[in-house]
MDTraj code that builds the backbone (N, CA, C; nanometers):
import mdtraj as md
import numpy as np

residues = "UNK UNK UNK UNK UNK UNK UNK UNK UNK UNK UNK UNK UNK UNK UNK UNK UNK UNK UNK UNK UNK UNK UNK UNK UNK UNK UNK UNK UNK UNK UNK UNK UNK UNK UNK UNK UNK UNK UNK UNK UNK UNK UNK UNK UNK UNK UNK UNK UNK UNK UNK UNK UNK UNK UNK UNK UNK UNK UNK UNK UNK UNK UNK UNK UNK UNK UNK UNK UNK UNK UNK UNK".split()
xyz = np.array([
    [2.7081, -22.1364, -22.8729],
    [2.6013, -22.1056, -22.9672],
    [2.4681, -22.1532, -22.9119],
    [2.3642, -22.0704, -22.9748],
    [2.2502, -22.1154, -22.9224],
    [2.1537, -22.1660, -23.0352],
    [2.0777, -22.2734, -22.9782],
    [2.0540, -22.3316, -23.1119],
    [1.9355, -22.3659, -23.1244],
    [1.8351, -22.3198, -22.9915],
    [1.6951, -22.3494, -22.9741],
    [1.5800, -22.3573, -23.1129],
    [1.6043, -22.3041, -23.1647],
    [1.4883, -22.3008, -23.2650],
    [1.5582, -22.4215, -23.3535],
    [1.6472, -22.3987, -23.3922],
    [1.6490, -22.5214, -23.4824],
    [1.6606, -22.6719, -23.4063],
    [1.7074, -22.6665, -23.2512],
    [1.5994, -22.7911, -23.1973],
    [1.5143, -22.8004, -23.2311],
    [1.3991, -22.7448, -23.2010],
    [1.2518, -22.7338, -23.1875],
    [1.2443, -22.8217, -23.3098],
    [1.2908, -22.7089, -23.4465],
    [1.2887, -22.7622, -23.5792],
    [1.3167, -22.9022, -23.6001],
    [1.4007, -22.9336, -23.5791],
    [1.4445, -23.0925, -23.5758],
    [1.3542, -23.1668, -23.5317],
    [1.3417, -23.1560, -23.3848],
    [1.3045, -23.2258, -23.3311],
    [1.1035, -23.2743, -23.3627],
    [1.0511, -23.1637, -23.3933],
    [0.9482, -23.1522, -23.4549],
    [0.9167, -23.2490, -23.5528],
    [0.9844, -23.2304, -23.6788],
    [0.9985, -23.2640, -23.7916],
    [1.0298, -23.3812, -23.7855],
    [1.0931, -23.4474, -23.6619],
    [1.1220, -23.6071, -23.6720],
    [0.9810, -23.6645, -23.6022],
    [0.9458, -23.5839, -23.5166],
    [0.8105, -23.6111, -23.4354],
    [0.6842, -23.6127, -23.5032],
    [0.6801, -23.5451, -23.6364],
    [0.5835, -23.5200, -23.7390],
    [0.6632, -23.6450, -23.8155],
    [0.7456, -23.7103, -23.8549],
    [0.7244, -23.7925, -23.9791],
    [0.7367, -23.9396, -23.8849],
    [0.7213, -23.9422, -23.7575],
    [0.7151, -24.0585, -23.6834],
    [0.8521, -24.1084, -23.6839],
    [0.9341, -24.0537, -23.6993],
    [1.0870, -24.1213, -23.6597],
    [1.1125, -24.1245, -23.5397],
    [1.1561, -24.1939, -23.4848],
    [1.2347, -24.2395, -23.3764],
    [1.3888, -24.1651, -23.3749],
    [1.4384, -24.1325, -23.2391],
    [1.5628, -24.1005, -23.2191],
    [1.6582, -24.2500, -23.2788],
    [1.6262, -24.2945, -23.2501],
    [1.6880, -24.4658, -23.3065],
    [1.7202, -24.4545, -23.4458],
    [1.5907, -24.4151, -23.5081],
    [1.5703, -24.3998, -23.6759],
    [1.6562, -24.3249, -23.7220],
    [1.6432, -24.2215, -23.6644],
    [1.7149, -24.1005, -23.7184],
    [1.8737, -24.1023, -23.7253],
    [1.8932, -24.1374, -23.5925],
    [2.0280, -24.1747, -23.5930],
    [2.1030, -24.2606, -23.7048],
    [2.0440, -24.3854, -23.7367],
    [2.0817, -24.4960, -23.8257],
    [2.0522, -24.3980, -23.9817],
    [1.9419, -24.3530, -23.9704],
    [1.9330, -24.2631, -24.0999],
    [2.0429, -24.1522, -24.1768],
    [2.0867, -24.1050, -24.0800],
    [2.1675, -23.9790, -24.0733],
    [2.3147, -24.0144, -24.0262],
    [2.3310, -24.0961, -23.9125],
    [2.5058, -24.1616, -23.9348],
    [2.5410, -24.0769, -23.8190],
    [2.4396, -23.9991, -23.7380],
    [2.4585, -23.9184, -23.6310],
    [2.4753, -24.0373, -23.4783],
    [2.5491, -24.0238, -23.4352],
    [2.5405, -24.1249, -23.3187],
    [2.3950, -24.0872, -23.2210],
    [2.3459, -24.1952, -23.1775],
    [2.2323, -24.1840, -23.0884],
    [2.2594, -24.1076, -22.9460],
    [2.3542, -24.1066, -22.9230],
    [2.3764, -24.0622, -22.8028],
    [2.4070, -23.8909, -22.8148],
    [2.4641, -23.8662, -22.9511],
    [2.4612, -23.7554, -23.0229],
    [2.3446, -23.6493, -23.0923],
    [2.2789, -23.7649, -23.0800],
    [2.1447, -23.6697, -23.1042],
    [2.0353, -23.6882, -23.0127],
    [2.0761, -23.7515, -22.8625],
    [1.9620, -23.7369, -22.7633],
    [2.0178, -23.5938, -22.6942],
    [2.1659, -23.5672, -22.7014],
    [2.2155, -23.4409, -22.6384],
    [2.1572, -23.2968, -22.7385],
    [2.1742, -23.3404, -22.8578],
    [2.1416, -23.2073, -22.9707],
    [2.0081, -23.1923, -22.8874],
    [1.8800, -23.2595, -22.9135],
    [1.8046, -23.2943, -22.8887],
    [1.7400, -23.1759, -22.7353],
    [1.8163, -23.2691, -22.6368],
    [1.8191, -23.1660, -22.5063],
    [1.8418, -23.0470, -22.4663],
    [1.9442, -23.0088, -22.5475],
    [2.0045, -22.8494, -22.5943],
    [2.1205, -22.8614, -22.5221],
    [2.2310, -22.9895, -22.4657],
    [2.3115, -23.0174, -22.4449],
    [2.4129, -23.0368, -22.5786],
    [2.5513, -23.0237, -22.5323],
    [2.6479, -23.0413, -22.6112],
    [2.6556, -22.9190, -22.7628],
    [2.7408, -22.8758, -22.7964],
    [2.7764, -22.8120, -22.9236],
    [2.7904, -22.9386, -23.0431],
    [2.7128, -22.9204, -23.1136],
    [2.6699, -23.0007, -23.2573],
    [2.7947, -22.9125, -23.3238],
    [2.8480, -23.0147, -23.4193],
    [2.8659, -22.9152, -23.5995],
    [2.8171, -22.8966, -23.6352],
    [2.8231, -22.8315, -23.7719],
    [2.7982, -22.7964, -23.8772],
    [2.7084, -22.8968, -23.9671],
    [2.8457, -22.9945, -23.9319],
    [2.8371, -23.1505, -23.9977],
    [2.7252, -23.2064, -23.9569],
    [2.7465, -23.2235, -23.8249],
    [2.6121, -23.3102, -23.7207],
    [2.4633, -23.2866, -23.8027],
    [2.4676, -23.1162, -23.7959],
    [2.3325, -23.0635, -23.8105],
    [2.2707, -23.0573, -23.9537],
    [2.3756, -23.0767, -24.0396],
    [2.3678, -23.0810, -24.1652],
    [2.2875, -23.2120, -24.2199],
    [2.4012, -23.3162, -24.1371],
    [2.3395, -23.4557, -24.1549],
    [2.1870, -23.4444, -24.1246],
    [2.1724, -23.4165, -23.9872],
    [2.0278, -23.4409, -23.9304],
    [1.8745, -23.3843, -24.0238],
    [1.9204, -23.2417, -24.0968],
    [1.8540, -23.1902, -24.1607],
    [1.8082, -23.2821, -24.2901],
    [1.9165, -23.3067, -24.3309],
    [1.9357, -23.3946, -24.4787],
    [1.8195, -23.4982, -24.4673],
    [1.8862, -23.6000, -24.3840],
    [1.7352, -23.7372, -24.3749],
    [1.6345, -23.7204, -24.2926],
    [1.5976, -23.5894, -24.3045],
    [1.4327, -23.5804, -24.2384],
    [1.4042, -23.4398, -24.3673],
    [1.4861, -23.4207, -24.4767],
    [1.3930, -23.3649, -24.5933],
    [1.4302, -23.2561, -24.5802],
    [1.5002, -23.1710, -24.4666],
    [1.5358, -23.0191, -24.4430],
    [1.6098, -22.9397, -24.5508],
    [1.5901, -22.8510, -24.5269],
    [1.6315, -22.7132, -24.6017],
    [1.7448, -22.6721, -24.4823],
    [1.8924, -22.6352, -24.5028],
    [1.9590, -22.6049, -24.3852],
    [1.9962, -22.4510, -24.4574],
    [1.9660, -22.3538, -24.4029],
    [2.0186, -22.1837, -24.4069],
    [2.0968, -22.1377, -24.3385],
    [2.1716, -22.1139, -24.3304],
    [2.2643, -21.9955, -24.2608],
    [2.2474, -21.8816, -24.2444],
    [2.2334, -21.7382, -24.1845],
    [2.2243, -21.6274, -24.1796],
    [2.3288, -21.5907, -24.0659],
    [2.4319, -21.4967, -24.1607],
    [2.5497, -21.4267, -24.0328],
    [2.5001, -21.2744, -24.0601],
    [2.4622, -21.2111, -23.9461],
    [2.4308, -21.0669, -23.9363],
    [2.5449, -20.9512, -23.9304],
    [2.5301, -20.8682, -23.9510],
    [2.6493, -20.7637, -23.9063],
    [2.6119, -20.7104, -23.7480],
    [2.7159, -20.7445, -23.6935],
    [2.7030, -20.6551, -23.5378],
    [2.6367, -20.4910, -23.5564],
    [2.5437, -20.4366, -23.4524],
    [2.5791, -20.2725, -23.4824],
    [2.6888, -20.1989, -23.4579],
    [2.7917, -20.2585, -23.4659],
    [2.9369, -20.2033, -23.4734],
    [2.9792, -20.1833, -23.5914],
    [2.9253, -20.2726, -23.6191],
    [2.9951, -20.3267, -23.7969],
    [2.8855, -20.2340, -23.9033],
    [2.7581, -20.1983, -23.8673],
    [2.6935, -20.1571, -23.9249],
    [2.6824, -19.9765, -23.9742],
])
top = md.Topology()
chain = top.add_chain()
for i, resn in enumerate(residues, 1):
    res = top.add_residue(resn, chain, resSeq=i)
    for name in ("N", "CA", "C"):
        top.add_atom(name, md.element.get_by_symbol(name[0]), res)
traj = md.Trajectory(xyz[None], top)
C-alpha cells in the first residue's frame, strides 16, 4: 500500500502542533521506532497503528475503497 499523503498528513500535523516523534509516540501507544518508519514511508502500518496516530494529534481518519474499471 501506498500511503504518501497521509504521511505528509501526519507528519505535518505533528510538526504544526509541535510534537515530537517522542511525544507522539508516548501519546498514541505507537512504538517510536514505529513511527520513525511510518514516518519515512518505510514499513506497512495497520489500520490500528494509523488509527492510533490520527486519534492523539485530533485527526479525522476516512477510508475511501473505489471500484476498479472492471468492476465499474
Amino acid at each position: 500500500m501506498h500511503f504518501e499523503n497521509l504521511i505528509i498528513s501526519i507528519k505535518n500535523r505533528r510538526e504544526m502542533l509541535q510534537v515530537t516523534q517522542e511525544m507522539l509516540a508516548d501519546l498514541s501507544g505507537v512504538g517510536l521506532r514505529t513511527l520513525k518508519q511510518f514516518e519515512s514511508g518505510k514499513g506497512n502500518p495497520t489500520v490500528e497503528t494509523i488509527t492510533k496516530l490520527a486519534d492523539a494529534l485530533g485527526m479525522e481518519l476516512t477510508f475511501q475503497i473505489k471500484k476498479t474499471e472492471a468492476e465499474k
